[in-house]
mmCIF file of the N, C-alpha and C atoms, coordinates in Angstrom:
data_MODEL
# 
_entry.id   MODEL 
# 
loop_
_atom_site.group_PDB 
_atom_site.id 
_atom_site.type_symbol 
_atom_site.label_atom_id 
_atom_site.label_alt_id 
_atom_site.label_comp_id 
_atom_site.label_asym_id 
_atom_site.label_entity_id 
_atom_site.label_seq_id 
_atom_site.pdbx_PDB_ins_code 
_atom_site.Cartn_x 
_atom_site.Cartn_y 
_atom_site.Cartn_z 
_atom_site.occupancy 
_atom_site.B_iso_or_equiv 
_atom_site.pdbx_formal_charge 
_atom_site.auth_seq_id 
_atom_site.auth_comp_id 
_atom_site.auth_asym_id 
_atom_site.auth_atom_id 
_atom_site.pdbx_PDB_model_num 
ATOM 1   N N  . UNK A 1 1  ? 21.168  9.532  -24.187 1.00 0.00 ? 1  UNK A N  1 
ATOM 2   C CA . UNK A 1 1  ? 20.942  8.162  -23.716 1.00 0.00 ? 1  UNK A CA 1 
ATOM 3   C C  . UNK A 1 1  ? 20.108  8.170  -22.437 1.00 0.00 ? 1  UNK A C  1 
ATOM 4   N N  . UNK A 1 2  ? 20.733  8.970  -21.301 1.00 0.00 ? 2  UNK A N  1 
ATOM 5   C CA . UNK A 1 2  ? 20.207  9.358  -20.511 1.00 0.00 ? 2  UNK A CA 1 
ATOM 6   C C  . UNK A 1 2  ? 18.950  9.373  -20.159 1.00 0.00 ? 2  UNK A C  1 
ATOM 7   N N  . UNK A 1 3  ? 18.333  10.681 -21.283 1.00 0.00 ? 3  UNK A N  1 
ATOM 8   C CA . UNK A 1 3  ? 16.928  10.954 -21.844 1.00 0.00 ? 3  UNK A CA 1 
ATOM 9   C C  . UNK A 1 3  ? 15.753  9.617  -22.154 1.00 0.00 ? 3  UNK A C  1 
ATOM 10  N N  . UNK A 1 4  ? 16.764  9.470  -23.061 1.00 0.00 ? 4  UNK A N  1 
ATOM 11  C CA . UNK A 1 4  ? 15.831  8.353  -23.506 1.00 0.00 ? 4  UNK A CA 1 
ATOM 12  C C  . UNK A 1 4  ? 15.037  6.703  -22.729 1.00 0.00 ? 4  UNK A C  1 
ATOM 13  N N  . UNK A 1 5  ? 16.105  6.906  -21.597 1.00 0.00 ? 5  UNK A N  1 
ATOM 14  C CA . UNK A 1 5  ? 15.580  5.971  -20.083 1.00 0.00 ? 5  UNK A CA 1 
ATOM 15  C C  . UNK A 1 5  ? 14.712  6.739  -19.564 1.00 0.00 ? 5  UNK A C  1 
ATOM 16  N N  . UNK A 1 6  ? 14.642  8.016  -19.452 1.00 0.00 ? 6  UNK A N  1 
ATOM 17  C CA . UNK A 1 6  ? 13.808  8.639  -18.224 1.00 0.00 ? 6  UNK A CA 1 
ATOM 18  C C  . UNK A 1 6  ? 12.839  8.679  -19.051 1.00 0.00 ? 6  UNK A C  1 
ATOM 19  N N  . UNK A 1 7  ? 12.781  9.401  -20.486 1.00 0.00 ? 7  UNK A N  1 
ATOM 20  C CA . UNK A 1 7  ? 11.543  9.486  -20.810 1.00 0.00 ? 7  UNK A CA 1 
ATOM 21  C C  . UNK A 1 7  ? 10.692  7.962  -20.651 1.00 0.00 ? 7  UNK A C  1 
ATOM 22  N N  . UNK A 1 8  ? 11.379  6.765  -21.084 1.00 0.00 ? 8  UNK A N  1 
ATOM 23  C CA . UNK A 1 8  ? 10.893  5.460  -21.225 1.00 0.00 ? 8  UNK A CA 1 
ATOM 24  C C  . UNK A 1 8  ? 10.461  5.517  -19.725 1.00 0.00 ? 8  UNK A C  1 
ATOM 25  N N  . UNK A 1 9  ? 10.953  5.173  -18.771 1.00 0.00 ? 9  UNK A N  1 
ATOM 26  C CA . UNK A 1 9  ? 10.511  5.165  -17.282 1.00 0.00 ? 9  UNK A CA 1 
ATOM 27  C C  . UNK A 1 9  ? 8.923   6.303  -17.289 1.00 0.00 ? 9  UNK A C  1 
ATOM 28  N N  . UNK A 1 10 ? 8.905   6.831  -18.088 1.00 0.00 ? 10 UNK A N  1 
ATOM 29  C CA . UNK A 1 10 ? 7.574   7.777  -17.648 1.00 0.00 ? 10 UNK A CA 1 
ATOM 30  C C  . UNK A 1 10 ? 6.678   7.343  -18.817 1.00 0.00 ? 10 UNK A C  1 
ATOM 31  N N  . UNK A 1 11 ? 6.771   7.017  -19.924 1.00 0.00 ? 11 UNK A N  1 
ATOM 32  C CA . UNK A 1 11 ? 6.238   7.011  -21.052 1.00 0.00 ? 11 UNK A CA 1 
ATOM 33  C C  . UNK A 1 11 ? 5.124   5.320  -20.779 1.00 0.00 ? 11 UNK A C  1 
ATOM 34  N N  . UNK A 1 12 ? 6.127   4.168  -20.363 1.00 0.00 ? 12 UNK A N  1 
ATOM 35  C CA . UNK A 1 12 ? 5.576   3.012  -20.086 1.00 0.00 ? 12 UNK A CA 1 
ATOM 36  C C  . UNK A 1 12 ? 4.468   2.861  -19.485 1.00 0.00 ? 12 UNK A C  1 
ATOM 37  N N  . UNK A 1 13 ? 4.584   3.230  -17.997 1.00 0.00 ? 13 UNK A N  1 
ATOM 38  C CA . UNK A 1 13 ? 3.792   3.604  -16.935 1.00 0.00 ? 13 UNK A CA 1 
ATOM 39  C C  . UNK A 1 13 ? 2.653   4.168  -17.659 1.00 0.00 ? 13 UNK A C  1 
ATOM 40  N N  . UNK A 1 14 ? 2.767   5.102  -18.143 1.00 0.00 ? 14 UNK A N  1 
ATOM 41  C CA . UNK A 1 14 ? 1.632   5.722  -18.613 1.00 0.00 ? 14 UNK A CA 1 
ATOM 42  C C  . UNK A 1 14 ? 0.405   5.146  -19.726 1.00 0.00 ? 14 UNK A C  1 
ATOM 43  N N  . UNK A 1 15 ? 1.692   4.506  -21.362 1.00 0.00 ? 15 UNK A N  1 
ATOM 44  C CA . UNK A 1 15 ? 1.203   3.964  -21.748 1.00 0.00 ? 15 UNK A CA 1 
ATOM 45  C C  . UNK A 1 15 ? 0.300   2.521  -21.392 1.00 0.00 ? 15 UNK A C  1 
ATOM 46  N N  . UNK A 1 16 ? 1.306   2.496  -20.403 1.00 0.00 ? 16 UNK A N  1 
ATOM 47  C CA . UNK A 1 16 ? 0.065   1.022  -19.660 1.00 0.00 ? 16 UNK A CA 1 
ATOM 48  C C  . UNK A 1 16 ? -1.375  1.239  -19.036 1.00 0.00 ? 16 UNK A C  1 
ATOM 49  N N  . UNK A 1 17 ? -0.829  2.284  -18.548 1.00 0.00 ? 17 UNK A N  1 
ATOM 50  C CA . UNK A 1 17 ? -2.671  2.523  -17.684 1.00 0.00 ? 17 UNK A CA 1 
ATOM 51  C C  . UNK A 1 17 ? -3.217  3.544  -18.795 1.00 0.00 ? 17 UNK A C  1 
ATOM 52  N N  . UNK A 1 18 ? -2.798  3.833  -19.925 1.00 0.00 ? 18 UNK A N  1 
ATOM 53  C CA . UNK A 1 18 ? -3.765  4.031  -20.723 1.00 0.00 ? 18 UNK A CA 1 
ATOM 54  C C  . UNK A 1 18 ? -4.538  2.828  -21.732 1.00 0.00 ? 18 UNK A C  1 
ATOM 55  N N  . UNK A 1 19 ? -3.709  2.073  -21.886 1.00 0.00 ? 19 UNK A N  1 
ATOM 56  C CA . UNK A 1 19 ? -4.013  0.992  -22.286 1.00 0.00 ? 19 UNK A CA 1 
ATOM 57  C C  . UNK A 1 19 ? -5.257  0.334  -21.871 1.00 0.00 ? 19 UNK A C  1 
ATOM 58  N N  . UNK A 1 20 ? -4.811  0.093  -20.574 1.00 0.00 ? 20 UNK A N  1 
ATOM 59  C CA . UNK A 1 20 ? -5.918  -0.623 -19.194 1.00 0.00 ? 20 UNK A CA 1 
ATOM 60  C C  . UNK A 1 20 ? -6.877  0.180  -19.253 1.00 0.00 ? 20 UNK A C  1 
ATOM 61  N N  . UNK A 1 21 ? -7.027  1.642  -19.521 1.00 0.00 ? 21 UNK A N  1 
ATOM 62  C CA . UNK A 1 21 ? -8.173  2.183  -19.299 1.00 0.00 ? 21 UNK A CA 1 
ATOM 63  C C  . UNK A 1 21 ? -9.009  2.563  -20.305 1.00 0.00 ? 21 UNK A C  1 
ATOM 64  N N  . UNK A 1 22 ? -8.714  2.186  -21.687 1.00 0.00 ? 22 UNK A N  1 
ATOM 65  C CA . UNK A 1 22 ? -9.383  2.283  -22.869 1.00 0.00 ? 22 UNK A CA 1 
ATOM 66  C C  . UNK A 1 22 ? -10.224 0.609  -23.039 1.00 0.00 ? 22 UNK A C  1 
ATOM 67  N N  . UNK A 1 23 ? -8.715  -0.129 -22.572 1.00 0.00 ? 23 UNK A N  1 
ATOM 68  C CA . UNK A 1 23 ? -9.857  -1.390 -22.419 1.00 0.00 ? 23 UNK A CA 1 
ATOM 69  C C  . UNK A 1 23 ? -10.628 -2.051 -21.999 1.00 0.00 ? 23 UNK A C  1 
ATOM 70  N N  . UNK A 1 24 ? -10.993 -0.760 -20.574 1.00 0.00 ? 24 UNK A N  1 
ATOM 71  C CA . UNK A 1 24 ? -11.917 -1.350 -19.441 1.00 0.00 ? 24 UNK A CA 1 
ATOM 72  C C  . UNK A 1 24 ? -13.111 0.057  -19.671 1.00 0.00 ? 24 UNK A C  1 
ATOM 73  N N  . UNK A 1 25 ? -12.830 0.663  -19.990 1.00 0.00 ? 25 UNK A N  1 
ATOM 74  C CA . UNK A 1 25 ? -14.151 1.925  -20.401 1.00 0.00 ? 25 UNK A CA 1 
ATOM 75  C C  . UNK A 1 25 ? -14.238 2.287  -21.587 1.00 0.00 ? 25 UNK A C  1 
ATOM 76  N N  . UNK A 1 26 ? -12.936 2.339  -22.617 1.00 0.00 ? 26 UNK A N  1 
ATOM 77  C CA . UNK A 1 26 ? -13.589 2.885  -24.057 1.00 0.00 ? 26 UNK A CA 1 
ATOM 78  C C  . UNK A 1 26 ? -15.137 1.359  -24.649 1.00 0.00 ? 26 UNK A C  1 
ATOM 79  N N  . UNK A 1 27 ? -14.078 0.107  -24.516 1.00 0.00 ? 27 UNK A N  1 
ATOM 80  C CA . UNK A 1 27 ? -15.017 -0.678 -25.579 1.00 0.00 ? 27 UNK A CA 1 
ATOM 81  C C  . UNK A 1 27 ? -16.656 -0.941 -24.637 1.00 0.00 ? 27 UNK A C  1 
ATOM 82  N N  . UNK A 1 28 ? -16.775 -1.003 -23.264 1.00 0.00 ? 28 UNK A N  1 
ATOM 83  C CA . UNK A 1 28 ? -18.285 -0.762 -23.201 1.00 0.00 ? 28 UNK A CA 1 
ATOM 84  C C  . UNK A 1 28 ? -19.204 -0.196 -24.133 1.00 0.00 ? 28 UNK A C  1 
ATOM 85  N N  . UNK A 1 29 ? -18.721 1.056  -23.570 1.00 0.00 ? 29 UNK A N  1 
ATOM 86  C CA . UNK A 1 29 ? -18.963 2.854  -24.069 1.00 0.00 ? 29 UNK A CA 1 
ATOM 87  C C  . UNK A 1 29 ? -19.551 2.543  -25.696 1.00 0.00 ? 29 UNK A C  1 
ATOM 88  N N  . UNK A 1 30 ? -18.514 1.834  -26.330 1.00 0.00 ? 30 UNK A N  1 
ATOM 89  C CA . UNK A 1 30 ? -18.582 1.910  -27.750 1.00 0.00 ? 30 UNK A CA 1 
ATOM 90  C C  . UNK A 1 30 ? -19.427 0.706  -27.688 1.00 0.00 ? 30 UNK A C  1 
ATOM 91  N N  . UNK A 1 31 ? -19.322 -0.114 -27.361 1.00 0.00 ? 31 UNK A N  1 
ATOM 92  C CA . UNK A 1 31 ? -20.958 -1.514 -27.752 1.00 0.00 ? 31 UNK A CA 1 
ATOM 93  C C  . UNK A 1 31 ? -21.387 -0.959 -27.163 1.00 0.00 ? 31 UNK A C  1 
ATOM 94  N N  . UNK A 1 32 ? -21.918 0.246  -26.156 1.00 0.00 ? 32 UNK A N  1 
ATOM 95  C CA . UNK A 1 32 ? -23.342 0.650  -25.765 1.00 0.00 ? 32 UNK A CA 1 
ATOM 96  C C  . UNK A 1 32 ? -23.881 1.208  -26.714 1.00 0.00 ? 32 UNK A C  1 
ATOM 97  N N  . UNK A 1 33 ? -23.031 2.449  -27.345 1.00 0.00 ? 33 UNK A N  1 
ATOM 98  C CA . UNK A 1 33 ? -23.290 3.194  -28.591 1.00 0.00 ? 33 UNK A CA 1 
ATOM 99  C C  . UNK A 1 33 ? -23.745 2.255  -29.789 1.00 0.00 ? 33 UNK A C  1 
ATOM 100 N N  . UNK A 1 34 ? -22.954 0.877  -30.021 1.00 0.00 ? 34 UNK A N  1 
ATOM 101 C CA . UNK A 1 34 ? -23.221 0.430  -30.765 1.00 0.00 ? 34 UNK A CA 1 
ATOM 102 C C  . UNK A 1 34 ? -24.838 -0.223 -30.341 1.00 0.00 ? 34 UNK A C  1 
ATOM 103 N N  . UNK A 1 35 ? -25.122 -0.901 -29.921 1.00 0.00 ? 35 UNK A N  1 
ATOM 104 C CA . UNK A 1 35 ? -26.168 -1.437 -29.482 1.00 0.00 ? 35 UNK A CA 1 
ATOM 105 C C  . UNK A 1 35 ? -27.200 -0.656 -29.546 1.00 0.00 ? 35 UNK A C  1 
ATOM 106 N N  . UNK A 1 36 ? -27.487 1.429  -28.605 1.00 0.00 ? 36 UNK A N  1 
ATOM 107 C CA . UNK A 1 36 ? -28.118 1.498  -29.151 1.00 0.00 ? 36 UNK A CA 1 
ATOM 108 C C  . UNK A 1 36 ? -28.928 2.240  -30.134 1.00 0.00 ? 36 UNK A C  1 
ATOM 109 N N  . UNK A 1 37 ? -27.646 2.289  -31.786 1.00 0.00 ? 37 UNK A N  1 
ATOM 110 C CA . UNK A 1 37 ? -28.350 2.748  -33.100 1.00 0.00 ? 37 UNK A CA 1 
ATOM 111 C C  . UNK A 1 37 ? -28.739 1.705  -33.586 1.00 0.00 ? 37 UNK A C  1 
# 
């Protein structure tokens, strides 16, 4: 039970600013690529 809070306490955090950071640099990145083939 234990576990499963701490991992969540680390897992969130993380998943959030990965989140934030795919959606502020992956989709450029990818309409630049897209744009220019």
């Amino acid at each position: 039970m234990w576990s499963l809070i701490f991992y969540g306490w680390i897992t969130l955090p993380i998943g959030a600013f990965l989140g934030w950071f795919f959606t502020k640099y992956k989709k450029p990145i990818l309409m630049h690529e897209f744009y220019n083939t």
